[in-house]
TIBA-509662 format. One record per residue: residue number from 1; residue in three letters; chain; x, y, z of N, C-alpha, C in turn. Coordinates in steps of 0.05 Angstrom, whole numbers, always signed. Each point is the difference from the previous one (the first is absolute). Last residue first. Example, Ala and Ser with C-alpha at 12.3 -4.5 7.8 and 13.67 -1.06 7.14 Angstrom:
BEGIN
{rec 2, 'ser', 'A', {+257, -45, +142}, {+16, +24, +1}, {-15, +22, +14}},
{rec 1, 'ala', 'A', {+6, -115, -1}, {-18, +24, +0}, {+18, +24, +0}},
END
This chain:
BEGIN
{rec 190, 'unk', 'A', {-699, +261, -286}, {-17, +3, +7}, {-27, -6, -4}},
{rec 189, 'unk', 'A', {+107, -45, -4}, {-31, -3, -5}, {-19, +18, +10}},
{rec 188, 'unk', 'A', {+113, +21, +11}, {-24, -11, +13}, {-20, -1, -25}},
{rec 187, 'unk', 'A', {+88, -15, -36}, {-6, +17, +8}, {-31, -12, +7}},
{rec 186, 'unk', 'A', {+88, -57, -11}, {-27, +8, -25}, {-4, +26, +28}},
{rec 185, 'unk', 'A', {+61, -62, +24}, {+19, +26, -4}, {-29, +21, -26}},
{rec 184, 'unk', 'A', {-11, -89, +54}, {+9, +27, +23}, {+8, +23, -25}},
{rec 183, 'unk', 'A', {-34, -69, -43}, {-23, +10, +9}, {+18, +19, +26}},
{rec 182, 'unk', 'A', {+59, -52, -51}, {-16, +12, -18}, {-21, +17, +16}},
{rec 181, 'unk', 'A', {+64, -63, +52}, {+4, +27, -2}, {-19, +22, -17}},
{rec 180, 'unk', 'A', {+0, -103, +12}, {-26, +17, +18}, {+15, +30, -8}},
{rec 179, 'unk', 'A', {-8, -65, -79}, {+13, +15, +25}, {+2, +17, +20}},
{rec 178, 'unk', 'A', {-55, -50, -85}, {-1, -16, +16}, {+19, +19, +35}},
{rec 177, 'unk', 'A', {-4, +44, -92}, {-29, +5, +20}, {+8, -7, +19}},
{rec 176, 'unk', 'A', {+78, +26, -41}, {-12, -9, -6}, {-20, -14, +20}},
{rec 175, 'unk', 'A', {+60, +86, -4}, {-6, -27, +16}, {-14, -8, -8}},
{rec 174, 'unk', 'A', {+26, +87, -33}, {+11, -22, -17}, {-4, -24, +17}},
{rec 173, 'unk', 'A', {-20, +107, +8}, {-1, -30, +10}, {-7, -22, -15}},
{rec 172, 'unk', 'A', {+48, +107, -19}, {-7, -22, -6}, {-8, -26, +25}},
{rec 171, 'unk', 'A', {+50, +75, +16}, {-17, +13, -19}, {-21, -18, -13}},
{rec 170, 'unk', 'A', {+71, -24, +71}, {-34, +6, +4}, {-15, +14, -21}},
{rec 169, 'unk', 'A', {+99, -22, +6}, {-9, +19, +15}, {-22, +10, +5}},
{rec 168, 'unk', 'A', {+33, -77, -63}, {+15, +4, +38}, {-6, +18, +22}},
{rec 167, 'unk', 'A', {-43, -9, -94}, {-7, -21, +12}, {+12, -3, +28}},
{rec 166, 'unk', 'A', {+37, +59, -63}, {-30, +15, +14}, {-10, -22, +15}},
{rec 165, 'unk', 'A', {+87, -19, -41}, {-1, +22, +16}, {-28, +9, +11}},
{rec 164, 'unk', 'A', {+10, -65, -60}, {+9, -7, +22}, {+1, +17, +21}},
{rec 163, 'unk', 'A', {-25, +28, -83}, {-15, -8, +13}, {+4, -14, +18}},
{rec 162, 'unk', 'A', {+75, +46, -39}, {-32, +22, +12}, {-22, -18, +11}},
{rec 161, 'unk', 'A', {+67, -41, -52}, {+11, +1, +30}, {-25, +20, +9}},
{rec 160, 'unk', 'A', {-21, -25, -87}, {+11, -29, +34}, {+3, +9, +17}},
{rec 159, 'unk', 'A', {+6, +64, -78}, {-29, -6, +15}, {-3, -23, +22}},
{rec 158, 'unk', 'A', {+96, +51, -2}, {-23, -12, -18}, {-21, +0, +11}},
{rec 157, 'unk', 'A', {+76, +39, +33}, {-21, +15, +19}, {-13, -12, -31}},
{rec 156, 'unk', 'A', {+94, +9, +13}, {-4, -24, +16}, {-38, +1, +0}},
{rec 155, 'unk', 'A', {+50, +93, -2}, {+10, -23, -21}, {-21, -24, +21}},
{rec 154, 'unk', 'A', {-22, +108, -10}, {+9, -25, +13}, {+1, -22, -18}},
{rec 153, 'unk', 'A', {-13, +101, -25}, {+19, -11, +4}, {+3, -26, +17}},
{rec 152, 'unk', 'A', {-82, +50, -28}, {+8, +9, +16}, {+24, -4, +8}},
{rec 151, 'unk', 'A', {-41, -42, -69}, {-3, +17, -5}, {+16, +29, +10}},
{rec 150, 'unk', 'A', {-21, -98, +29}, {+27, +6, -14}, {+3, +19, -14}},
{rec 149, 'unk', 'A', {-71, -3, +59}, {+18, -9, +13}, {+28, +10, -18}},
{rec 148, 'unk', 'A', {-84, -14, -42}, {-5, +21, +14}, {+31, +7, +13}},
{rec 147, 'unk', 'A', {-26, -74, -37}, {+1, +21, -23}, {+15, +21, +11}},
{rec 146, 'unk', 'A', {-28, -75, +54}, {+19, +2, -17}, {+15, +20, -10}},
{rec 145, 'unk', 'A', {-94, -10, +32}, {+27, +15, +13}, {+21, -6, -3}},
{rec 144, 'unk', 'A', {-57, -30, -55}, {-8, +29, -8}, {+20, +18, +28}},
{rec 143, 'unk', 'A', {-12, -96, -4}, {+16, +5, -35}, {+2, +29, +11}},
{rec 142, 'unk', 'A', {-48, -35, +63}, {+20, -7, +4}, {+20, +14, -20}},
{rec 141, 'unk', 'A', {-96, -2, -11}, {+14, +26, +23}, {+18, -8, +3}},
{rec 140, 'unk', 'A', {-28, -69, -56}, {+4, +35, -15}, {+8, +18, +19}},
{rec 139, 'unk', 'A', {+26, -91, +28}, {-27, +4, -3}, {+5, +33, -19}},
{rec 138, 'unk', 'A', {+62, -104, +27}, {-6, +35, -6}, {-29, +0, +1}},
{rec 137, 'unk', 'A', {+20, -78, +21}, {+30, +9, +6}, {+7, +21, -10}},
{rec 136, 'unk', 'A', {-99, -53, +32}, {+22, +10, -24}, {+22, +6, +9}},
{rec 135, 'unk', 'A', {-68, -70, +49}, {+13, +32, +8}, {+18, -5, -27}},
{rec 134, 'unk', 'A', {-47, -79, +0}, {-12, +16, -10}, {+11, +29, +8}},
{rec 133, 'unk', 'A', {+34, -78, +44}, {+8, -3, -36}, {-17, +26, -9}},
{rec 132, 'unk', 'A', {-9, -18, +88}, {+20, +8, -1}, {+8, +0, -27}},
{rec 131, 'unk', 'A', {-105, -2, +30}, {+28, -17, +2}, {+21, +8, -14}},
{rec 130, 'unk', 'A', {-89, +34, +11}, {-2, -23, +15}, {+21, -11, +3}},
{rec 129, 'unk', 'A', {-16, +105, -7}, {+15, -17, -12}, {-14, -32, +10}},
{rec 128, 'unk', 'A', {-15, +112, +4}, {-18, -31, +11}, {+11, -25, -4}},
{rec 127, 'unk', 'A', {+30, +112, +17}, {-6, -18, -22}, {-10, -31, +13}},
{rec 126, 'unk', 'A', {+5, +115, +18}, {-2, -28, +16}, {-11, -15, -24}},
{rec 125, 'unk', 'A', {+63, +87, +6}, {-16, -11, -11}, {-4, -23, +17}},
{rec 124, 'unk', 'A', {+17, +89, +49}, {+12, -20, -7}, {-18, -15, -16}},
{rec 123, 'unk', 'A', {+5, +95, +7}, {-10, -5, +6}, {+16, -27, +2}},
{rec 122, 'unk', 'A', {+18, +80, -41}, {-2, +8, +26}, {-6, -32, +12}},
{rec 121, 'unk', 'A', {+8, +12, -102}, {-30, +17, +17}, {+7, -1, +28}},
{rec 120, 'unk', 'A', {+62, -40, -50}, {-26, -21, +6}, {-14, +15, +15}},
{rec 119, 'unk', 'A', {+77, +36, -36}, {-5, -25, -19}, {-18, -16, +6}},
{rec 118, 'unk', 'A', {+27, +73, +59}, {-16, +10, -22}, {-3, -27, -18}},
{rec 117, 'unk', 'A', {+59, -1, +70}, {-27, -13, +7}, {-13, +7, -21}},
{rec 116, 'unk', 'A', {+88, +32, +2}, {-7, -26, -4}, {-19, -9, -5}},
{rec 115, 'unk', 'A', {+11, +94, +25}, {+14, -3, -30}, {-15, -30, +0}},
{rec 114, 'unk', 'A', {+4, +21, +91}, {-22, +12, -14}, {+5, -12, -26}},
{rec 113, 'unk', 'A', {+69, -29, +52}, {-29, -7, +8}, {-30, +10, -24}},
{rec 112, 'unk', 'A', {+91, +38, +7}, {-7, -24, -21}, {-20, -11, -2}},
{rec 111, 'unk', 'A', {+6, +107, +30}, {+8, -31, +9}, {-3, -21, -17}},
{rec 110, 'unk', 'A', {-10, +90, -28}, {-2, +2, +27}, {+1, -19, +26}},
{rec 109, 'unk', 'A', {+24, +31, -102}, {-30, -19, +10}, {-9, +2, +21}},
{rec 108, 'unk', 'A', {+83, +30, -37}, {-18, +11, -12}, {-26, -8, +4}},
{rec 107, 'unk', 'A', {+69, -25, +58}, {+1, +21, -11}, {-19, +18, -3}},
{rec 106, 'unk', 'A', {+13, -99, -10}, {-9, +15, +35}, {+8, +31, +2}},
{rec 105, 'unk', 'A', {+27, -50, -74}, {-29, -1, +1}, {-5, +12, +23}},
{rec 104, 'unk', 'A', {+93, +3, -12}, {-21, +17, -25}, {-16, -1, +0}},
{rec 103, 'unk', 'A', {+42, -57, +67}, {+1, +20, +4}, {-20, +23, -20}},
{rec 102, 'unk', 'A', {+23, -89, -28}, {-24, +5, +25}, {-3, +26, +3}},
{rec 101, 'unk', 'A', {+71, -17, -58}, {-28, -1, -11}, {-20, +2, +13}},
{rec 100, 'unk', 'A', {+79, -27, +35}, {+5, +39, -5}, {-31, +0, -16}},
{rec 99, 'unk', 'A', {+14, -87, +31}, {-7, +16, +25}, {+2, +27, -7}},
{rec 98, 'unk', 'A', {+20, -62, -67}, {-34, +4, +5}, {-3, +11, +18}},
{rec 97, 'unk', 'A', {+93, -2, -28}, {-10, +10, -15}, {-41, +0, +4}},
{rec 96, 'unk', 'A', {+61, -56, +54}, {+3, +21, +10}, {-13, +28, -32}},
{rec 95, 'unk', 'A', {-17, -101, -14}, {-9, +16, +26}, {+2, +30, +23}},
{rec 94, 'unk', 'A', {+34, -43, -86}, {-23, +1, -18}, {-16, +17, +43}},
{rec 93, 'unk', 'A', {+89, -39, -4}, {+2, +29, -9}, {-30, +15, +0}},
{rec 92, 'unk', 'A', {+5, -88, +22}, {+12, +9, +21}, {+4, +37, -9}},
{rec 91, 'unk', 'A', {-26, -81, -67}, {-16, +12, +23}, {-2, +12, +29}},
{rec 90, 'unk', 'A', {+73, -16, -78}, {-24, +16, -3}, {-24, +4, +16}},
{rec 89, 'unk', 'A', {+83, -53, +27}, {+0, +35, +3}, {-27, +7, -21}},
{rec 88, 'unk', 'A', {+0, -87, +69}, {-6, +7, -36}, {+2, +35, +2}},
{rec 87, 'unk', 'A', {+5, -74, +82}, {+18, +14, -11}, {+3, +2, -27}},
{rec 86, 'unk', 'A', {-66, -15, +80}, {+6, -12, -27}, {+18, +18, -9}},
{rec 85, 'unk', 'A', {+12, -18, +95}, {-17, +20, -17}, {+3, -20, -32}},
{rec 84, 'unk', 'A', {+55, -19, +84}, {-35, +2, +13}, {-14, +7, -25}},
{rec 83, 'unk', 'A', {+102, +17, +2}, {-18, -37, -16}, {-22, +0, +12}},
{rec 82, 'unk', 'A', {+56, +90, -31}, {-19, -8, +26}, {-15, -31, -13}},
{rec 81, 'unk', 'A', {+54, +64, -52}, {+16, -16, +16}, {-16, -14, +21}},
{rec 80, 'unk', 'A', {-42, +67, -58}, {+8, -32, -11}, {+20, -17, +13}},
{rec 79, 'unk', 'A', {-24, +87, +42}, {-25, -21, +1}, {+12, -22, -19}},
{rec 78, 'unk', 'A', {+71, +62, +4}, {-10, -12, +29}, {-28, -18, +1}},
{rec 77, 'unk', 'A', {+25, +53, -74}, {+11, -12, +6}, {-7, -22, +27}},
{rec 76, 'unk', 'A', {-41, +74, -16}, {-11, -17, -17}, {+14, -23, -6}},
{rec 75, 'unk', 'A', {+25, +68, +49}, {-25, -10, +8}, {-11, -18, -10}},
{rec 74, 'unk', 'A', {+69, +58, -30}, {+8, -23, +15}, {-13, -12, +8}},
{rec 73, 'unk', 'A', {-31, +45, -56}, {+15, -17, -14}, {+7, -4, +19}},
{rec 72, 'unk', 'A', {-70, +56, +39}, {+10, +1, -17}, {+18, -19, -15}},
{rec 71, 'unk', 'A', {-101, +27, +57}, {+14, -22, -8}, {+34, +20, -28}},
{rec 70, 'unk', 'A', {-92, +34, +37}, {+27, +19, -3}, {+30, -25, +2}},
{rec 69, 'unk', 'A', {-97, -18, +6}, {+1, +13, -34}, {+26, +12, +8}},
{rec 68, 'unk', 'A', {-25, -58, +77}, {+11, -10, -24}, {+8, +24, -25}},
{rec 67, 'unk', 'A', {-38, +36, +77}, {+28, -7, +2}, {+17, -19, -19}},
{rec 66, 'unk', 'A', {-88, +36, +0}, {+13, +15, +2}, {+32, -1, -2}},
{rec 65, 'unk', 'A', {-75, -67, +16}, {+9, +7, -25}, {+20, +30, -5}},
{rec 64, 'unk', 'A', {-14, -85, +68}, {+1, +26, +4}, {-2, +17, -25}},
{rec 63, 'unk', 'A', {+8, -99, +34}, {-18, +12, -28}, {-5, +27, +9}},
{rec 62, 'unk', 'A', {+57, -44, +51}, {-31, -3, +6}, {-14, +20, -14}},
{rec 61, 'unk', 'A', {+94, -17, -20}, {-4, +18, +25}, {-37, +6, +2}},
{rec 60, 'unk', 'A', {+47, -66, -58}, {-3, +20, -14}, {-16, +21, +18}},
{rec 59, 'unk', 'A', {+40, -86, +35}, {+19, +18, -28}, {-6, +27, -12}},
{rec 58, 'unk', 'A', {-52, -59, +61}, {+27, +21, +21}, {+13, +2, -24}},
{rec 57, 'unk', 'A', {-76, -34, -29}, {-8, +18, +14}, {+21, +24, +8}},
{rec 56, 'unk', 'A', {+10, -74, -50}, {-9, +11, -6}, {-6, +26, +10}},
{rec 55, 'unk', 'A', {+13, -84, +40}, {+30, +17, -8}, {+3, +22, -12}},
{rec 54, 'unk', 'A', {-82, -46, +21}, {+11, +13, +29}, {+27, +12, -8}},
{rec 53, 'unk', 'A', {-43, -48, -69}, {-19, +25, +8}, {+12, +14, +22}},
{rec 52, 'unk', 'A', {+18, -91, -48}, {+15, +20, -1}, {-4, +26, +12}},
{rec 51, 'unk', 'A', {-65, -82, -12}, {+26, -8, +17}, {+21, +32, +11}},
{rec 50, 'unk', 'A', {-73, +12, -68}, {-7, +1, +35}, {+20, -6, +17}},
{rec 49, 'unk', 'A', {+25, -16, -87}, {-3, +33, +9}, {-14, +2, +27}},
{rec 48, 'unk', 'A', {-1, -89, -42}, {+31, +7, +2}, {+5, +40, +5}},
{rec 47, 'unk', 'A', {-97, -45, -21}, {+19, -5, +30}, {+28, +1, +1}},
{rec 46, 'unk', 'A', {-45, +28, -79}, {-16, +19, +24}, {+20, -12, +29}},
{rec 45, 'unk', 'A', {+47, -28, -93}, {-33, -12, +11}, {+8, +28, +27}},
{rec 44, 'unk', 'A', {+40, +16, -100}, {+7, -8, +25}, {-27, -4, +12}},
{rec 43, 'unk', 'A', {+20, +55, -79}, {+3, -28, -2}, {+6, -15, +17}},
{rec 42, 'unk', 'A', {-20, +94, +36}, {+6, -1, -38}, {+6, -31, +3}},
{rec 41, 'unk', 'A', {+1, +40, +86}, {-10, -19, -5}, {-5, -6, -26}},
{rec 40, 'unk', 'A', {+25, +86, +33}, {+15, -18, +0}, {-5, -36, -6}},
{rec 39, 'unk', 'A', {-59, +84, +4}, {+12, -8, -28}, {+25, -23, +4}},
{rec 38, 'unk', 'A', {-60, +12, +70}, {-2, -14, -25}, {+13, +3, -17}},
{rec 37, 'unk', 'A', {+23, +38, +72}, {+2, -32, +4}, {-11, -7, -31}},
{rec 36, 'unk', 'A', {-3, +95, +16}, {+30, -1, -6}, {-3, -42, -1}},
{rec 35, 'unk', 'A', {-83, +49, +5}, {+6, +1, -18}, {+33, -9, -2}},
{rec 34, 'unk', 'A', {-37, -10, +84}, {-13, -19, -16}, {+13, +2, -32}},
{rec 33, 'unk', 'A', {+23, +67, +68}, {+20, -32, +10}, {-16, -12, -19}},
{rec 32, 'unk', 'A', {-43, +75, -6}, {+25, +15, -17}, {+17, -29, +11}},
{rec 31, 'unk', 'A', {-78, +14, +38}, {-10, -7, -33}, {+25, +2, -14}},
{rec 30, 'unk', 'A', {+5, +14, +98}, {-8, -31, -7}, {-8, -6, -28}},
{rec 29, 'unk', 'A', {+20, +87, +24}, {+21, -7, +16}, {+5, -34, -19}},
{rec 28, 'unk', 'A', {-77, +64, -1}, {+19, +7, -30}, {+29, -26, +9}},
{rec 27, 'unk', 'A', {-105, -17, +38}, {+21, +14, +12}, {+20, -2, -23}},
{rec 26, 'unk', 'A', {-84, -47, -3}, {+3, +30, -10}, {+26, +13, +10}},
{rec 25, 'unk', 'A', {-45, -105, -12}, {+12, +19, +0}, {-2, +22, -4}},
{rec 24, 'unk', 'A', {-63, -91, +8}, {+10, +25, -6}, {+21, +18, +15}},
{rec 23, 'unk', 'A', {-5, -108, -18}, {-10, +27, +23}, {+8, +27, -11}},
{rec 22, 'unk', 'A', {+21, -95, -44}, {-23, +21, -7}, {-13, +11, +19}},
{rec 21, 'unk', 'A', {+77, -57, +33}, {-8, +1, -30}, {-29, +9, +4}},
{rec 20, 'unk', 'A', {+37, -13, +88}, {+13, +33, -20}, {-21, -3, -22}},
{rec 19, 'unk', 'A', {+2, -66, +77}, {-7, +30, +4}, {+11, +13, -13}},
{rec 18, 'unk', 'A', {-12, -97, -30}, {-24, +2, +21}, {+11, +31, +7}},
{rec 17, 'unk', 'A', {+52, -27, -59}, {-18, +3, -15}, {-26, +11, +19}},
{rec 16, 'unk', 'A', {+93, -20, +32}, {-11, +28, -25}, {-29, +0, -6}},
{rec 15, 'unk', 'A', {+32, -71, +52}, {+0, +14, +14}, {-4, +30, -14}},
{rec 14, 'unk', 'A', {+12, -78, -50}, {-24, -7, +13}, {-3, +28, +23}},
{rec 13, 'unk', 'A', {+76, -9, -53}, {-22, +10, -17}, {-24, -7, +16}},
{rec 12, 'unk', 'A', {+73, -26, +52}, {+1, +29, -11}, {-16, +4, -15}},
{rec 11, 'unk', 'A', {+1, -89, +18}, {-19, +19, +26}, {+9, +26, -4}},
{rec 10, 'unk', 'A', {-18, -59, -87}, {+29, +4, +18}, {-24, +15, +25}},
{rec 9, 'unk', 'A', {-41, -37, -74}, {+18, -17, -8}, {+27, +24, +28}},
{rec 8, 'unk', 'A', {-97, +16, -6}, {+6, -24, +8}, {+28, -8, +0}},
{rec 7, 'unk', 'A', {-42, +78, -41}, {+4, +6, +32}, {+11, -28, +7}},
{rec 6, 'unk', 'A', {-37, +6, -84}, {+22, -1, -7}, {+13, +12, +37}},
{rec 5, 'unk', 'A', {-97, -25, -16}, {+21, -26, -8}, {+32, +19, +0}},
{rec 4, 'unk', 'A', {-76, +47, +51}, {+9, -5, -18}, {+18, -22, -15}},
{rec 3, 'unk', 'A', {-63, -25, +87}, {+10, +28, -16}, {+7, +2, -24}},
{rec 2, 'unk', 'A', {-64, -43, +86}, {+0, -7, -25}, {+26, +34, -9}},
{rec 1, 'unk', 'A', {-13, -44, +99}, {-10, +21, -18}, {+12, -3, -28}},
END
């Protein structure tokens, strides 16, 4: 089965790509582990964070957000001591400061879920790409939840990372035609 060229180069990105990348998401749980990986991934390849993901996980008590936003300096301690982790205190702080920011949205919104999806009408965009050079690395709904985001106090949350971010969680199908994933994740043909 024909796939994405960039699924090829590891069986971890090959194993992402075929059951996560661009499945929609809605659970606040799984949109809140995507926003904390990508920002971590700031000048870093996707597969040195997938690598990382499981440490990820048991460091930051299975993206519990509750439990990160109450993260304190020793806590924060303790994660830069942790060699499983990228150990960058800005994007380590930038994370327990996005989980108290979660919280504010799920609040006033009633879940992130909800708040999020608005940048694409609810809906997932389905783009047509023939080939991996033509997916942008922003899009305006990207810029605009940007905006949005850092507005709301999150750090780490550019137009890159937003669209990495929507592209991971289905807001976006970014499979270019040739892959068989593109047509599982397009919506039925009536």
């Amino acid at each position: 089965m024909a796939k994405c060229p960039w699924a090829l180069a590891s069986k971890l990105e090959e194993h992402y790509h075929d059951h996560e990348w661009g499945v929609p998401v809605h659970d606040d749980r799984l949109l809140f582990e995507f926003l904390i990986l990508e920002g971590a991934q700031a000048g870093l390849s996707w597969r040195t964070v997938l690598a990382k993901r499981e440490a990820y996980r048991d460091a930051f008590d299975g993206f519990d957000v509750a439990t990160v936003a109450a993260y304190d300096e020793e806590r924060l301690q303790r994660l830069l001591q942790n060699p499983n982790l990228i150990r960058n205190r800005l994007k380590l702080q930038a994370a327990i400061g996005n989980a108290q920011a979660f919280l504010r949205v799920q609040q006033r919104f009633g879940s992130f879920d909800q708040f999020i999806w608005q940048f694409v009408d609810g809906n997932p965009v389905q783009n047509r790409w023939q080939r991996m050079e033509e997916v942008p690395a922003t899009t305006p709904e990207s810029k605009d939840m940007s905006r949005a985001l850092k507005g709301l106090g999150f750090k780490f949350v550019g137009p890159t990372i937003c669209y990495a971010f929507m592209q991971a969680v289905g807001m976006v199908n970014d499979h270019v035609l040739s892959c068989y994933r593109h047509d599982q994740l397009a919506p039925e043909k009536s």
